[in-house]
N, C-alpha and C positions, 0 to 999 in steps of 0.2 A: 504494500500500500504506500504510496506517496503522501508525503505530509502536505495536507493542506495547508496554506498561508494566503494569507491577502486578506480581502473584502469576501464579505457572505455573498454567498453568491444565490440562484432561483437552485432549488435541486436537496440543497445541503439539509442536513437535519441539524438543531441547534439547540441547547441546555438552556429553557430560561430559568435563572434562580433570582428568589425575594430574599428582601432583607432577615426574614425569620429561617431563610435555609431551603426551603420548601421546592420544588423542582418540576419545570413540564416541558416535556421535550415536545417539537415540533419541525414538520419538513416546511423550509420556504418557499410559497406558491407566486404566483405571479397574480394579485388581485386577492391572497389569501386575508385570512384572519382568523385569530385568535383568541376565544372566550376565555377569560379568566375569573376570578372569581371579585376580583378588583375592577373589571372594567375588559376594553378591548386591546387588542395590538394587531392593529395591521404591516403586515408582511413588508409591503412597502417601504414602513421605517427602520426596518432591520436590514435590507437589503441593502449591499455595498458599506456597512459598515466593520469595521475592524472590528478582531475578538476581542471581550472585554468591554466594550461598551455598555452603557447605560440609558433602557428604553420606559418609559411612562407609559401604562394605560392610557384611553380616552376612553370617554362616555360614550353610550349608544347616540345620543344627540349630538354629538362632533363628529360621529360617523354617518349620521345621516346628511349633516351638512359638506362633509368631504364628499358622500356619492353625488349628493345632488349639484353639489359645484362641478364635479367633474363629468357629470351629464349634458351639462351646461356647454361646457368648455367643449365636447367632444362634439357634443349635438346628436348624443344616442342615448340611449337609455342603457345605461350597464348592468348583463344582470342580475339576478338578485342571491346570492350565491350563497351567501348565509342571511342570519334574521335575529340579529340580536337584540331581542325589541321588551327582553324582561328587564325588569327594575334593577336587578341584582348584579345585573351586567352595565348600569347607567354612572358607576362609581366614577371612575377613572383618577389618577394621578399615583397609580401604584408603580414603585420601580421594580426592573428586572434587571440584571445582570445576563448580557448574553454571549453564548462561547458554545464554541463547539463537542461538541459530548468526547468524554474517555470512551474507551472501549469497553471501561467496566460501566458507564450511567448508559453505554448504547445497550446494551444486556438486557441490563434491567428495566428498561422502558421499549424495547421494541416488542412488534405484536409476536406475539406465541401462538403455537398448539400446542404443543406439548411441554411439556412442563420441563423448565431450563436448569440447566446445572448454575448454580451460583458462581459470584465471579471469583470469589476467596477458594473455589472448588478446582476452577478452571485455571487459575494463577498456580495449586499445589500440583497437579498435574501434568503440566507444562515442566516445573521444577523436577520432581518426584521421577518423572518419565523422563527429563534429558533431553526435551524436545527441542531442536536447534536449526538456524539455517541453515536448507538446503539437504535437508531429511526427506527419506520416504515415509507418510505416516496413513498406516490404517485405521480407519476408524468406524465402528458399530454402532452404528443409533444416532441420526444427527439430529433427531428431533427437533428445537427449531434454531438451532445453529448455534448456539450459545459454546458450547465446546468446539466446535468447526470454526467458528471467528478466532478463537484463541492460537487455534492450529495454525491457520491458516498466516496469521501474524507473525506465528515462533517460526515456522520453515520458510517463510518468505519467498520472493518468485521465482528463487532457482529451486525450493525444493518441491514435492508432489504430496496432494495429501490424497485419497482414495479412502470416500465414507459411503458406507452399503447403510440406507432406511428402506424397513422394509415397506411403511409406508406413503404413498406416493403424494397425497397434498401435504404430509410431515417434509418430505422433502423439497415441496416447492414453497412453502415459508424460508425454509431455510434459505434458499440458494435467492429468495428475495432479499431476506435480513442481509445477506451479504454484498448481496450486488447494490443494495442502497449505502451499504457501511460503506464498501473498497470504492464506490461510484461508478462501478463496473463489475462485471461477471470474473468471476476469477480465473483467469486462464490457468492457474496450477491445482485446482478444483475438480475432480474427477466424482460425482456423485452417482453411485447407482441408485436403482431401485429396486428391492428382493429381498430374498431370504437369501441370509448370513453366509449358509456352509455352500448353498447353491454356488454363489458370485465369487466366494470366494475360494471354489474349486478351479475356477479357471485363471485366477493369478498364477503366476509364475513362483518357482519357490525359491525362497531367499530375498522376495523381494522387496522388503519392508524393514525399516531399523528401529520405529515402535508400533507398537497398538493400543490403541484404547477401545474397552470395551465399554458400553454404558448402556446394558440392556439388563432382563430379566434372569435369564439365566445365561451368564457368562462363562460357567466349567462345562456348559457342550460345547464348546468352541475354542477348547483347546487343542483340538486335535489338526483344524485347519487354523488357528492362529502360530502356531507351532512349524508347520509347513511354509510358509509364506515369508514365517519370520528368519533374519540372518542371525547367526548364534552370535551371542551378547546383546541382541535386543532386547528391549526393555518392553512388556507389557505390564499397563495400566490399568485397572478394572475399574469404576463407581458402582455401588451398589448402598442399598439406604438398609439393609436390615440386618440382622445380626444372623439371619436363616440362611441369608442368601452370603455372607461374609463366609460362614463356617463350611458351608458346602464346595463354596469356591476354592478355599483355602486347604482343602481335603484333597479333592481334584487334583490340585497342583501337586500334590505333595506324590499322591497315588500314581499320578501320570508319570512323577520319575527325572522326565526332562526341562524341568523349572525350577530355577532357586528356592529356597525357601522362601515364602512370600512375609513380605512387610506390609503393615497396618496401620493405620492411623486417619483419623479427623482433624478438621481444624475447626475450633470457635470464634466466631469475630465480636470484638464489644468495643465501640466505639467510647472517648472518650471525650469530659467538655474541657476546656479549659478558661477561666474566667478569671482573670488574678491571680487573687491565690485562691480560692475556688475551683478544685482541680479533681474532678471525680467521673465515675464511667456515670455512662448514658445508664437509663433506667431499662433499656430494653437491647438485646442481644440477637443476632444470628447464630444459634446453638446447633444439635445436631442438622446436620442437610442429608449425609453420605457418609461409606467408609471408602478411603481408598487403597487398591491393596495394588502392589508391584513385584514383579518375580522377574527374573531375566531369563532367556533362553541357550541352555544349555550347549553344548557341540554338540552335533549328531555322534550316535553312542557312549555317550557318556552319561553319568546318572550324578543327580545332584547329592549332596553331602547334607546329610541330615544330623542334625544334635541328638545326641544320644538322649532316652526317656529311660529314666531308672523305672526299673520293673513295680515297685509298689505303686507308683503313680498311673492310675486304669483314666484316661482321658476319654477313651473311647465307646465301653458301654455302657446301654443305658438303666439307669436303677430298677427302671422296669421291668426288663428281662430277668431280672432275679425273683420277681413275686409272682404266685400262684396264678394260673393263668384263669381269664374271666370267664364266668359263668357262661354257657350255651348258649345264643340266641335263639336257636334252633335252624339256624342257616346256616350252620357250619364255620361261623367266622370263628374259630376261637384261636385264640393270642397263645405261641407255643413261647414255653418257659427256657430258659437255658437255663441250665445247670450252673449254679455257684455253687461253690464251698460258703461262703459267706458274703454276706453285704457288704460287710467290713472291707470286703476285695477291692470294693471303688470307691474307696478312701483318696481324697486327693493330696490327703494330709495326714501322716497318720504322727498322733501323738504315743510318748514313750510311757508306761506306766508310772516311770519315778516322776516322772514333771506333771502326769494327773492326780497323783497323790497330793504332790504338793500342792498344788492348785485348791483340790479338797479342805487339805489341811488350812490352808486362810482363807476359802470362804467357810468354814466353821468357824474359825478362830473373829472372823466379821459380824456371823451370824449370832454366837456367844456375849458378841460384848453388844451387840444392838439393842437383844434380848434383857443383858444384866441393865442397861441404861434407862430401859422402859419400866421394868422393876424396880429402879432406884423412884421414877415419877411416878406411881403406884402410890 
């Protein structure tokens, strides 16, 4: 992408923010306008000015009288394109500050379908994944581009990014949000449209240096992201539940030919600062996602696992050790494994001299609580 500079120009989308912070994004029309809650802002007065600038509301009554002059002047009648004719829109003299949006305020205010990765999500990803100019980069689920703008920025226009949605108006949000963002179609933008293992049987193999996945189930697709990928690339996964973290996490481990995977979220909390008045915001971006990373192994080789000391059972479930459930009479019934004991899937197991002791002072707690309530008796 080219950095914009100069004068706003008809085309561009632009941040307006008020003195309380407050933020509304808009594209510049040629005759446009904008309701606010202060009053109007026509298009006109923001056009050709430098970023940073400062624009005042007007009234519906000053906008009636600029259309009507200008009817005058032309000797047509202009038409009628919006109708700001409620009271609430009659204020005017509010200021905006206006500048052209980050990558993170274009995110968060362009139209969606599907629901967007956050930008604190997409920044850890880019990091976490090693995403760089002039990378090949795969990606699953462009939903409505919010990760694909990120991409698409980190590999720049020598690299290629290649994103399979399986579905088809999902993808053409996307490849809008972007073509309004870059002011063009991205020429190193290759988006299909399908299913995951289909599209991506017919890549070639080796030929991708990361992947991001950001679908529902991510461990069936490591068999062709594996294929595709050049060894020591990095795959990226997003997933928001702890169902879908642990399964994925398994997978990798099971499949043999992937690091052992890393985990982690980020929390965002804003801060204010006021003097000396210096304290977080009363409200936070908490859980969004988890994102996990594994690299790809050389072909025949098997990744190097930490050893799991034998008392520690991680893996089954408490379940399987109790009496299996009653008949339905449909034959469903739950078979029992065999344990020795419960005790088996212990994840912790305590030594008898240190539960003694334990014992030993909550009695010794318990004694004097007891003498103290009997002394106020």
């Amino acid at each position: 992408m080219s950095l914009r500079r100069g004068p706003l120009s008809v085309g561009e989308r632009v941040q307006l923010t008020d003195r309380r912070g407050r933020r509304l994004t808009v594209m510049l029309e040629p005759g446009g306008l904008t309701q606010t809650d202060h009053g109007l802002l026509p298009h006109e007065a923001m056009i050709g000015l430098p970023e940073g600038s400062v624009v005042v509301t007007i009234s519906a009554d000053k906008w009636r009288q600029m259309r009507h002059k200008q009817d005058l002047d032309t000797d047509t009648e202009a038409p009628d394109r919006a109708k700001p004719w409620k009271s609430s829109r009659g204020i005017g003299g509010w200021a905006f500050t206006v500048m052209r949006p980050r990558l993170e305020d274009y995110i968060l205010s362009m139209p969606r379908g599907a629901q967007i990765m956050y930008p604190k999500d997409v920044a850890r990803v880019i990091l976490l994944g090693d995403i760089r100019p002039g990378m090949g980069v795969l990606e699953s689920g462009a939903g409505s581009g919010a990760m694909s703008l990120g991409l698409l920025d980190a590999i720049g226009t020598e690299g290629k990014l290649t994103s399979i949605e399986r579905r088809e108006e999902f993808a053409r949000v996307a490849m809008g949000n972007a073509t309004v963002f870059f002011g063009h179609r991205p020429a190193q933008w290759d988006l299909r449209t399908g299913d995951f293992d289909t599209l991506a049987a017919d890549l070639p193999e080796d030929e991708f240096d990361r992947i991001v996945l950001d679908m529902l189930d991510p461990w069936n697709r490591l068999q062709q992201a594996y294929r595709v990928m050049a060894p020591g690339g990095v795959l990226t996964a997003y997933v928001t539940t702890t169902t879908q973290l642990s399964r994925l996490a398994e997978a990798l481990r099971v499949d043999g030919r992937w690091t052992e995977p890393e985990i982690m979220e980020s929390l965002e909390r804003s801060w204010k600062a006021d003097g000396l008045a210096v304290r977080p915001e009363h409200e936070m971006i908490g859980h969004t996602g988890f994102l996990l990373t594994s690299r790809a192994m050389a072909p025949g080789q098997q990744a190097l696992r930490k050893h799991v000391r034998a008392t520690k059972d991680y893996q089954t479930d408490v379940d399987q050790g109790r009496p299996p459930a009653k008949s339905s009479g449909l034959g469903h019934e739950r078979e029992m494994v065999d344990l020795a004991d419960l005790e088996d899937l212990e994840l912790r197991r305590v030594s008898d001299r240190k539960l003694r002791k334990v014992l030993r002072d909550l009695d010794h707690q318990v004694r004097t609580l007891q003498g103290g309530q009997d002394q106020e008796d």
